[in-house]
C-alpha positions in Angstrom: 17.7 24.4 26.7 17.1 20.8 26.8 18.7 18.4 24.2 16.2 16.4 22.3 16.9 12.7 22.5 18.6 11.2 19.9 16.8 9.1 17.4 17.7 5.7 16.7 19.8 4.8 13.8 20.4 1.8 11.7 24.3 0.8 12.7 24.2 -2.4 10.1 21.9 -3.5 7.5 22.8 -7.4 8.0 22.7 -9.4 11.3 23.2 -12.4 10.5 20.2 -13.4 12.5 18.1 -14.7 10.1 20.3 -17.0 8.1 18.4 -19.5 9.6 15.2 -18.8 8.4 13.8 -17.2 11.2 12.6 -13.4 11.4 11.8 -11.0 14.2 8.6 -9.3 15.2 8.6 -6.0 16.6 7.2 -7.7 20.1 10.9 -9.9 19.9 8.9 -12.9 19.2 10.2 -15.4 16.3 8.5 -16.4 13.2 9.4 -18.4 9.8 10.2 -16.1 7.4 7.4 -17.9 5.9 4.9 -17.1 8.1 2.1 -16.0 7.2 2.7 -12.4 9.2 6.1 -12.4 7.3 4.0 -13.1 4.2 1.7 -10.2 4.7 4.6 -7.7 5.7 6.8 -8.7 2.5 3.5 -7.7 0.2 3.2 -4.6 2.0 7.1 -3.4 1.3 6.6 -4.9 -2.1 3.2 -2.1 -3.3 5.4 0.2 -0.7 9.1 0.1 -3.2 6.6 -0.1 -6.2 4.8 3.4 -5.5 8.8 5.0 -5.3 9.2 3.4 -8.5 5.8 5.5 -9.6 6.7 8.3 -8.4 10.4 8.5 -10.0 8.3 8.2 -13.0 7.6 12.0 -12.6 3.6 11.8 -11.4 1.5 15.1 -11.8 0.7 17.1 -8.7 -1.2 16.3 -6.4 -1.1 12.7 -7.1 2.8 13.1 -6.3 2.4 14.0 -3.0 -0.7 11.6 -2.1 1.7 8.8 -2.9 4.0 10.5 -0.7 1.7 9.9 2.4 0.6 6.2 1.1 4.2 5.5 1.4 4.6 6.7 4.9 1.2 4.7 5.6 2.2 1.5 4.1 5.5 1.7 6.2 3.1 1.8 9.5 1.2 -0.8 8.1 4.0 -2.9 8.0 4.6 -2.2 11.5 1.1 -2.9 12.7 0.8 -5.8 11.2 4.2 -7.2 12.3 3.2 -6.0 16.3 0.8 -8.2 18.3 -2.9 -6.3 18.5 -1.7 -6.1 22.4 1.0 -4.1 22.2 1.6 -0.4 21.6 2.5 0.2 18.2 1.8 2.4 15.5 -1.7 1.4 13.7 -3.3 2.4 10.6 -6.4 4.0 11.9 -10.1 5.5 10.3 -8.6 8.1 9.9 -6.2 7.0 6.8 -9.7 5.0 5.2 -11.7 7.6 5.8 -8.8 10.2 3.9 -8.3 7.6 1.1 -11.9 7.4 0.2 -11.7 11.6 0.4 -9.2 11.4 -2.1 -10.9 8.5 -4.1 -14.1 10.8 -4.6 -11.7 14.3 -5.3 -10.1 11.7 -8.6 -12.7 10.4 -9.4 -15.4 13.1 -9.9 -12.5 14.6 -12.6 -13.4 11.3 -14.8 -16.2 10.4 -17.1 -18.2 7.9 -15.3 -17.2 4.2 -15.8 -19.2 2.2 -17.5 -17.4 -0.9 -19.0 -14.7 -2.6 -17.7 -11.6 -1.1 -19.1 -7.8 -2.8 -20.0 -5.1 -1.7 -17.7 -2.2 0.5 -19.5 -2.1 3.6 -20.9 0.5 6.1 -20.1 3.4 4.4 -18.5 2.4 5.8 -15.1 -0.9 4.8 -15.4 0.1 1.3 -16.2 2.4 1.1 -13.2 -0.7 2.3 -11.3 -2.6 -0.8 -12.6 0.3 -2.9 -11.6 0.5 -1.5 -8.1 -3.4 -2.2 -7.4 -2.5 -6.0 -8.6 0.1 -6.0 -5.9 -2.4 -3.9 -3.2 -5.2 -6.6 -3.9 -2.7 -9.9 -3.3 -1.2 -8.2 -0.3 -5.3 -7.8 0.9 -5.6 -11.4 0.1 -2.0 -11.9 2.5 -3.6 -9.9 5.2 -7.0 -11.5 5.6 -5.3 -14.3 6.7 -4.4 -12.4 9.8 -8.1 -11.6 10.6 -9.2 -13.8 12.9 -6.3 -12.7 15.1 -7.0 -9.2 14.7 -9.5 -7.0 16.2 -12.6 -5.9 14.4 -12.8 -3.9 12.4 -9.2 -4.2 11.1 -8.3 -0.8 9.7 -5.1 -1.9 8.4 -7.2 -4.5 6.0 -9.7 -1.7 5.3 -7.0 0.3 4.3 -5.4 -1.9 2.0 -9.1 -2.7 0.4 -9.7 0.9 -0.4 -5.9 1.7 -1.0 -6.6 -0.9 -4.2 -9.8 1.2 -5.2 -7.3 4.9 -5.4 -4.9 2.8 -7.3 -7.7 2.1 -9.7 -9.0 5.5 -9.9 -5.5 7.2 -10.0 -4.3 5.0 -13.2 -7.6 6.6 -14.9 -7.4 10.2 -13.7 -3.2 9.5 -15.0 -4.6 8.3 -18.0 -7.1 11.3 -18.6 -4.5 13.7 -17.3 -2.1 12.6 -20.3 -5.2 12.4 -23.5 -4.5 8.8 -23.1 -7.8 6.7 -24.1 -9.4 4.1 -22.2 -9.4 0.7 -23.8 -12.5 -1.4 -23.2 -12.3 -5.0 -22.8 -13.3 -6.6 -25.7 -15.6 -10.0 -25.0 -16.0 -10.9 -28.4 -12.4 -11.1 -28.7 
C-alpha cells in the first residue's frame, strides 16, 4: 500500500527574517510589513482569532459550527490575498458567498423583522458578534485597497462584505436565542 506523503510541519515559529521589517508573500516576493497586502492579511487573522474567542464563549448549535467553517474560510482568505491573482493558490470562491448568504437568510427568517436601527450588546456573545462585524467591516475597508489589482469580481472582498452582514444577523438571532432584548437607538438622546 502506498504511503501518503507527509504533510508539512511548522519546525520554528520565529525566523528571524523579518526583524527588519520586511514580510514574505506566499509567491516569495517581499513586502513592508506595512504594506497594504500585509495590512489586509493582519485584519483578516485579527476577525479570524476573534471568532475562537466567540466560540470559547460556548455559542449555541448550529452557530458553533458555522463559525467553525468561517474560521477555516478566513484562514484561505488570508492566503488568497497574500498570493498574486497569477498564481495557484487557494481562493475564496461563489461558492463560500453564495453559502453565507444561505445561512444569512436560515438566521434571519428566525427574527422579528428589523425595523429600527438597534445598539450593539446584549448577551456577551452577541456583543462579541457585534464586535467581530466592526473588525469584518475595517478588514473590507483593508481589502478594497487591493481591488484594482484583483480580478473582477473579487470573491474574497464579496466574502468579507457579506461575512459582516452574518455577523450582524448572528448577534440578533444570539440575542433572541438567550430572551435578551433589542435596544433601539435613541435619537433624541
Amino acid at each position: 500500500m502506498p504511503r501518503k506523503p507527509e504533510k508539512k510541519r511548522i519546525s520554528t515559529v520565529y525566523t528571524g527574517v523579518g526583524d527588519q521589517g520586511k514580510t514574505q508573500l506566499v509567491d516569495g516576493s517581499w513586502v513592508a510589513k506595512d504594506h497594504p497586502v500585509v495590512e489586509a492579511v493582519g485584519e483578516v487573522d485579527e476577525l479570524n482569532s476573534l471568532l475562537g474567542v466567540i466560540r470559547s464563549r460556548g455559542v449555541p448549535a448550529p452557530l458553533d459550527a458555522y463559525l467553525r467553517t468561517l474560521q477555516n474560510d478566513l484562514f484561505i482568505l488570508g492566503a488568497d490575498l497574500a498570493s498574486p491573482p497569477t498564481l495557484q493558490a487557494p481562493r475564496i470562491t461563489e461558492k463560500q458567498v453564495r453559502r453565507l448568504e444561505q445561512w444569512i437568510d436560515e438566521l434571519n427568517a428566525q427574527l422579528p423583522m428589523l425595523k429600527e436601527f438597534i445598539l450593539p450588546g446584549g448577551h456577551p456573545v452577541a456583543a462579541l458578534l457585534f464586535l467581530a462585524r466592526a473588525v469584518a467591516r475595517r478588514a473590507e475597508r483593508r481589502i478594497a485597497r487591493l481591488l484594482p489589482e484583483r480580478p473582477q469580481p473579487f470573491w474574497g472582498f464579496v466574502f468579507v462584505n457579506r461575512l459582516s452582514d452574518f455577523l450582524f444577523v448572528a448577534a440578533r438571532w444570539v440575542n433572541r436565542h438567550e430572551n435578551q432584548e433589542e435596544i433601539y437607538v435613541d435619537f433624541k438622546a
